[in-house]
N, C-alpha and C positions, 0 to 999 in steps of 0.2 A: 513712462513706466513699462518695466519690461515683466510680462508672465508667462511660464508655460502651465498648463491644464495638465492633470491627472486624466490617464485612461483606465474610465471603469471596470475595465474585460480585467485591469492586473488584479482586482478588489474584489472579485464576483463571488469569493466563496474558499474557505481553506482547503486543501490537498489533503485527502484524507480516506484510512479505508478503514473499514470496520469487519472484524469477524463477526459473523452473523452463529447463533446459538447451536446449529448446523454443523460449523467451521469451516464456511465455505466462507472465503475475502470476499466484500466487495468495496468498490470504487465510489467517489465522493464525484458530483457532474464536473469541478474542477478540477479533478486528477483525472478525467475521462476526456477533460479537453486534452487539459496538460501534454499527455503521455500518447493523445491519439489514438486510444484504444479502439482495438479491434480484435476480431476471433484470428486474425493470422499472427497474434503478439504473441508471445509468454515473457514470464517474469523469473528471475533468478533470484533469489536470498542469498546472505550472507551475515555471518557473526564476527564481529570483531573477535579478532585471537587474544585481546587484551579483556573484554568483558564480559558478563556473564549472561548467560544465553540469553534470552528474551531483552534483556536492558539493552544490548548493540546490536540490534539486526538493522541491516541493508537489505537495500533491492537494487536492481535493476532493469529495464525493459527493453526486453529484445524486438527487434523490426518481426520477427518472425520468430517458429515455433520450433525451439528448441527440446532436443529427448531428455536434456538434465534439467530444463525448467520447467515451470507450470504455464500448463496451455493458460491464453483467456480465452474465458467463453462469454458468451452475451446470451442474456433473457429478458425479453424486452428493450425498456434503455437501459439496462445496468450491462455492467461486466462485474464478470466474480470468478476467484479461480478454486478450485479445488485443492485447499492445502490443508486439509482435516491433520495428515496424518505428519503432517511441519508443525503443526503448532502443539498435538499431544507428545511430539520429540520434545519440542521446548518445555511443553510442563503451561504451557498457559491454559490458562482456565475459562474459556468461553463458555463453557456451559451455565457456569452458578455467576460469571460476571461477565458486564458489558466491555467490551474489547474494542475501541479505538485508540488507532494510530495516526498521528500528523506525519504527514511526509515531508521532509525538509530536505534539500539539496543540496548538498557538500560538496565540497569543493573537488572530489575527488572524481577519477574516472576507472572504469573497468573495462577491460578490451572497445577503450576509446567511446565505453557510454560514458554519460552521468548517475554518478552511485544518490541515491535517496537512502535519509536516514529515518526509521520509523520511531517517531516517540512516541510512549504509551500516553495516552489521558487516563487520569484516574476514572475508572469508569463505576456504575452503579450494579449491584446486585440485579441477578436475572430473578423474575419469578418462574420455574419450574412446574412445567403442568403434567 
């Protein structure tokens, strides 16, 4: 009998980033393996031209810190980037609801990265203090 074994590191945890009530991104520790984050990255957005704002956003992660993207920064172990004023464009509503997205990888590429597609989870009412 022949077997191959599953490697747990692929299983450890979903890609995922969460707006925080703030509207500051951050990183899920398997999108932080993932993507190799670091403070010399930034990340680029993108809207499908076919769908409606917040339902088709993309990313991408640049090796380094681009002037049209969003720096990452680190506190602590997280990373989070500063896109308060990306996401009140979009109309999402971090404040009054819990804002997670999966990140899933498409097949596609952007100046030779890999484009990630962010799907929303239905997320839970915030309580406001």
């Amino acid at each position: 009998m022949k077997i191959s074994f599953f490697d747990a590191k692929q299983f450890e945890g979903s890609m995922k980033c969460t707006i925080q009530g703030n509207g500051k991104m951050n990183f899920s520790s398997s999108a932080i393996h993932a993507f190799s984050l670091t403070n010399r990255k930034s990340v680029r957005f993108a809207l499908s031209e076919e769908g409606k704002a917040a339902d088709e956003l993309f990313m991408v992660v640049l090796d380094h810190v681009a002037e049209d993207a969003f720096k990452v920064n680190k506190a602590g172990n997280y990373f989070y980037l500063n896109a308060k004023g990306l996401f009140d464009h979009l109309g999402i509503d971090y404040k009054h609801h819990s804002v997670v997205f999966d990140l899933v990888k498409t097949n596609d590429l952007a100046d030779d990265l890999p484009v990630y597609r962010l799907i929303r989870r239905k997320g839970k009412d915030r309580k406001i203090k």
